[in-house]
Wavefront OBJ file of the C-alpha trace (Angstrom):
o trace
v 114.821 110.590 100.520
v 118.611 109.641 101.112
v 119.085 113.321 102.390
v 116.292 113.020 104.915
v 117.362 110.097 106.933
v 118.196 111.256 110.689
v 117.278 114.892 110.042
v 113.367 114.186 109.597
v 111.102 112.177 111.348
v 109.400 110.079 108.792
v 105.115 109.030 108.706
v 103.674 106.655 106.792
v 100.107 106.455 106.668
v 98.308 103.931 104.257
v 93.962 104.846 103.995
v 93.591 101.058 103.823
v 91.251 100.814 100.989
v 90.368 103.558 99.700
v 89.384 104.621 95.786
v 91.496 106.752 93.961
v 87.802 107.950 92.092
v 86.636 108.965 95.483
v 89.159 110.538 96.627
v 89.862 112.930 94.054
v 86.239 113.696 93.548
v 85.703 114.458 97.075
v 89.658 116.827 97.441
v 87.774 118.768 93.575
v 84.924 119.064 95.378
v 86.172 120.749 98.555
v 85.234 117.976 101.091
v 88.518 117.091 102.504
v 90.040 120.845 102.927
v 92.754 118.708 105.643
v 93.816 116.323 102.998
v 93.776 118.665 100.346
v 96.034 121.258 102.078
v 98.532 119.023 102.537
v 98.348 117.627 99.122
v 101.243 119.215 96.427
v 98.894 121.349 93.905
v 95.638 120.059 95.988
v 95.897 117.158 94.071
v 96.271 113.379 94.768
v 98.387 111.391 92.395
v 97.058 108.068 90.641
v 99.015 105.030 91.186
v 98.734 101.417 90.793
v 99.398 99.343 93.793
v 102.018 96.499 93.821
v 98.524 94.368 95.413
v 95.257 93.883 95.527
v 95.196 93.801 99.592
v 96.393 94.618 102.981
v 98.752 92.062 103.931
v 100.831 91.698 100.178
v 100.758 95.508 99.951
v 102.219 96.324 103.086
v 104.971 94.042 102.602
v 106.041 95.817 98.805
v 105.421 98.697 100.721
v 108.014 97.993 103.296
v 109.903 96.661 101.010
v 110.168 99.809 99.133
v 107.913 98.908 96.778
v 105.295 102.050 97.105
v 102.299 102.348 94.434
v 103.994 102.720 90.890
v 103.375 106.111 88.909
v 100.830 104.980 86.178
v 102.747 106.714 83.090
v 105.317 104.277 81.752
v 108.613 104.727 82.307
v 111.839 103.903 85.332
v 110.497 105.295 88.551
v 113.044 106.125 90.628
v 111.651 104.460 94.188
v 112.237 106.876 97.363
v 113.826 103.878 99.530
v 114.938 100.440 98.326
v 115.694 97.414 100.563
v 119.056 96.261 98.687
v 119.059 93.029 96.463
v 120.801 92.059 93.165
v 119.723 93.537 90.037
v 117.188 96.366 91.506
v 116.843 98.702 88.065
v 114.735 101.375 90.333
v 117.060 102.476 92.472
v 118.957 105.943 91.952
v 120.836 108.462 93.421
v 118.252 109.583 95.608
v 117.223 106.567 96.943
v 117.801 105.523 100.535
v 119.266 101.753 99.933
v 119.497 99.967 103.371
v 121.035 96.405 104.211
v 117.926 95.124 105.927
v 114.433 93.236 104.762
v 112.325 95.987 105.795
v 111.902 100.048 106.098
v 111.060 99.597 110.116
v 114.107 97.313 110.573
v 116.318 99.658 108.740
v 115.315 102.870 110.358
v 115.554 101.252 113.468
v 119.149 100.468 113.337
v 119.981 103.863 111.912
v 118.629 105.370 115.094
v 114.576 106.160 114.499
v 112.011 104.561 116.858
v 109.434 102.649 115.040
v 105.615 102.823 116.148
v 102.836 101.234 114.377
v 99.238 102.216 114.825
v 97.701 99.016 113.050
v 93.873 99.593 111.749
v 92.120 96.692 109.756
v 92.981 93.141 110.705
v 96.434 92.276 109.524
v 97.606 94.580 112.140
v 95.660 93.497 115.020
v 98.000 91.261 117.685
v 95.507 88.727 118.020
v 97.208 85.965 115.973
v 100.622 84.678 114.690
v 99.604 86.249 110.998
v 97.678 89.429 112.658
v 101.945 89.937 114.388
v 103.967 89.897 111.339
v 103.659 93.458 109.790
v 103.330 94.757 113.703
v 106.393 92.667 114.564
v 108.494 94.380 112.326
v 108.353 97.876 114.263
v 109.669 98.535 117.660
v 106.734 99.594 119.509
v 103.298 98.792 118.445
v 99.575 99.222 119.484
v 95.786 97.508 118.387
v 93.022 97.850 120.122
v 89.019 97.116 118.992
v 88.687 100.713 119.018
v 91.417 100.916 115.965
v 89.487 99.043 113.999
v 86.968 98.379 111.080
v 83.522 98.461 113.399
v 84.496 101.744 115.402
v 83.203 104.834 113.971
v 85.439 106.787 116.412
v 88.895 104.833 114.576
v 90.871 107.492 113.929
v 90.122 109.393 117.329
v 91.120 106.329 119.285
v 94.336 105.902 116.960
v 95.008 109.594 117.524
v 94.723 109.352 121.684
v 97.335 106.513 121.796
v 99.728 108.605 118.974
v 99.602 111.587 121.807
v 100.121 109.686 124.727
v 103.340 107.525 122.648
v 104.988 111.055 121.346
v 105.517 112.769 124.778
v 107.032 109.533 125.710
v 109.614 109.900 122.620
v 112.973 111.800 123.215
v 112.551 114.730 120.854
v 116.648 114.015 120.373
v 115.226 110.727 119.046
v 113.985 110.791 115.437
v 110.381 109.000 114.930
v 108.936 106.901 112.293
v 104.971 106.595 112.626
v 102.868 104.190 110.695
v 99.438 104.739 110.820
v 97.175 102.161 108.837
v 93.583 103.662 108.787
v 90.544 101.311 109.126
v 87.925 103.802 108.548
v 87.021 103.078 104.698
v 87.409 99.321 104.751
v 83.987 97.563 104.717
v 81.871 97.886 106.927
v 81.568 101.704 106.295
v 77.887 102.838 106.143
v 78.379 103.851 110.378
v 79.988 106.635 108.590
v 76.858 107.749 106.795
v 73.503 108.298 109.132
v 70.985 106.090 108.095
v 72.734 104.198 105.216
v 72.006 99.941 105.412
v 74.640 98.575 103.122
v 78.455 99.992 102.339
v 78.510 101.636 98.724
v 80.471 104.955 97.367
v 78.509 107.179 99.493
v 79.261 105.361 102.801
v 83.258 105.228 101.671
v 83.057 108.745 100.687
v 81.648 109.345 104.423
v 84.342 107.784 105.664
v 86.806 109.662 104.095
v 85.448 112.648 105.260
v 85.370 111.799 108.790
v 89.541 110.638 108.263
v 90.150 114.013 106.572
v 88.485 116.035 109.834
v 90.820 114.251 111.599
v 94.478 114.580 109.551
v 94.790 118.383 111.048
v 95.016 116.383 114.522
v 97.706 113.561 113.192
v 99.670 116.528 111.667
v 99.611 118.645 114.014
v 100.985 115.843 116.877
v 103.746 114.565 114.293
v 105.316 117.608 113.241
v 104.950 119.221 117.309
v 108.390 117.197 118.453
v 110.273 120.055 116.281
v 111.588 118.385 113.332
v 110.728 118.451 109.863
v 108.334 115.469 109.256
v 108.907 113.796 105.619
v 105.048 112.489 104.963
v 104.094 109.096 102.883
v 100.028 108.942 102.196
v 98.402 106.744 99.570
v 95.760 103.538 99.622
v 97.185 99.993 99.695
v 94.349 99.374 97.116
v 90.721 100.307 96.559
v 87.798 98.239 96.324
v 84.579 97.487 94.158
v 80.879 98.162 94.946
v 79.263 96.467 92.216
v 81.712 96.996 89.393
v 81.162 94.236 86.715
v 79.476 91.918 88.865
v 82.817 92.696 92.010
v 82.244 93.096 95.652
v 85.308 94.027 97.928
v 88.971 93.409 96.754
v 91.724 90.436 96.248
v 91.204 90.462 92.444
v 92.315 92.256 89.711
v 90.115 94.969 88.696
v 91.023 98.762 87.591
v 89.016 100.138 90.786
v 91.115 97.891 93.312
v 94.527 98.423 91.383
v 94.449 102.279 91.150
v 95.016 103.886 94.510
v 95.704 107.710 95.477
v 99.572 108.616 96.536
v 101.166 111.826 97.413
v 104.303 112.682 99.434
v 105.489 115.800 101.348
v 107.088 117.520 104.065
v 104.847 118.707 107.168
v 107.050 121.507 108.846
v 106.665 122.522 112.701
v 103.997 125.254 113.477
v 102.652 124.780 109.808
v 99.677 122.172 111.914
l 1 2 3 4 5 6 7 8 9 10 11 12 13 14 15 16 17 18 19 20 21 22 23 24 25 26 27 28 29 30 31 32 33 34 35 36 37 38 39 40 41 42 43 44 45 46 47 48 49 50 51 52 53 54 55 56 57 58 59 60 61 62 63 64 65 66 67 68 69 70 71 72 73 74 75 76 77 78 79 80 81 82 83 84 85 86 87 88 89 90 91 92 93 94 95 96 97 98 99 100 101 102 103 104 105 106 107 108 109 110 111 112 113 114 115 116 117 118 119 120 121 122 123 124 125 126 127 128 129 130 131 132 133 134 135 136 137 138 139 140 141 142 143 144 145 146 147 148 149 150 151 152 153 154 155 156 157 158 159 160 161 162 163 164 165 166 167 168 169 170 171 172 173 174 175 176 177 178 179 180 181 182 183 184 185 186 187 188 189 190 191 192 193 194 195 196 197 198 199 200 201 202 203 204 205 206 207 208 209 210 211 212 213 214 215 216 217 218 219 220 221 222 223 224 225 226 227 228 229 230 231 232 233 234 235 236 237 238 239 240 241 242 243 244 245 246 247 248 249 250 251 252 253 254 255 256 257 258 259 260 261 262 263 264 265 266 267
């Protein structure tokens, strides 16, 4: 990633809480042909996150601190905020002098936008600011968010009205936190009463009809668009007696992950 900074314009997007079962079932199963375009061998990869939800994730994630490759082993992380003693940093790493990856694109030049989803990124409280606060520009609105079957769409609209306002001289960092499979997800699915697989896998594919969009506006400005997409964690319907997330339970700790370049025109 150390090669990319100030040549690419850089997107983060984090599927707040979705399975890494259900998502590879659905990309082998041809239901989210978006996703699994983009994907490097049509494939996601499984992680484990460094939490079990939205708020502590984000931070490691900022941090530099991205889901860890299950097989054991050094992982070489793609950007590292600099401290004493960091054994996963290498020569490919982009090490920055700051607390955060917003902060420290920011003062290399990028502009920062966050497109907050569930609650954490919502503007409606000192704790619903922090992760927000840490990006130049940012946006929430009830239409973002975990109630609005449209979440995505409304997301989108305010991520095409932002980017024409963006020099195209300028380089961009988006962050896009997605709401959609988060409980309450049965809107998703017509006629389902409670949130289960089905509902989340629903949701999913609504998000994936909509990545062509998110692509397509990123990588329009010209530039080569280095692209960061994985869960902050998954959740549990049911498992061993679980409901939700915040604990430590194989369905909440594995997440999906893949990285790769989105090119102009390819979208």
């Amino acid at each position: 990633m150390r090669s990319l900074i100030g040549s690419h314009d850089l997107l983060l997007v984090t599927l707040d809480t979705l399975r890494y079962d259900v998502a590879s079932e659905l990309a082998a199963a041809g239901r989210t042909p978006h996703l699994t375009r983009a994907l490097p061998g049509g494939r996601w990869e499984r992680r484990h996150s460094p939490a079990s939800f939205t708020y502590a994730a984000h931070h490691a994630f900022f941090a530099g601190f991205l889901p860890t490759p299950v097989p054991p082993g050094r992982h070489e992380r793609l950007y590292a905020a600099a401290f004493p003693g960091s054994e996963t940093s290498g020569a490919d790493t982009w090490v920055f002098d700051a607390p955060d990856l917003p902060t420290a694109l920011a003062d290399v030049g990028y502009h920062t936008l966050c497109l907050g989803g569930v609650g954490f990124f919502n503007l409606r409280s000192p704790l619903g600011a922090v992760l927000p606060g840490l990006f130049r520009e940012a946006h929430w609105e009830p239409e973002f968010g975990v109630t609005s079957p449209t979440c995505v769409d409304a997301q989108l609209d305010r991520l095409a009205a932002v980017v024409a306002d963006v020099p195209p001289t300028r380089p961009l960092f988006t962050f896009l936190n997605v709401a959609a499979l988060h409980q309450p997800n049965r809107h998703h699915l017509p006629g389902a009463q409670d949130d289960d697989l089905s509902s989340h896998a629903a949701a999913l594919e609504y998000v994936d009809g909509r990545m062509e969009r998110l692509f397509g506006l990123v990588s329009g400005r010209g530039r080569p668009v280095f692209t960061i997409i994985c869960s902050d964690h998954g959740t549990a319907y049911g498992e061993d007696g679980h409901t939700g997330h915040r604990f430590g339970h194989d369905v909440v700790w594995t997440v999906p992950y893949a990285h790769f370049t989105l090119h102009p025109g390819e979208w």
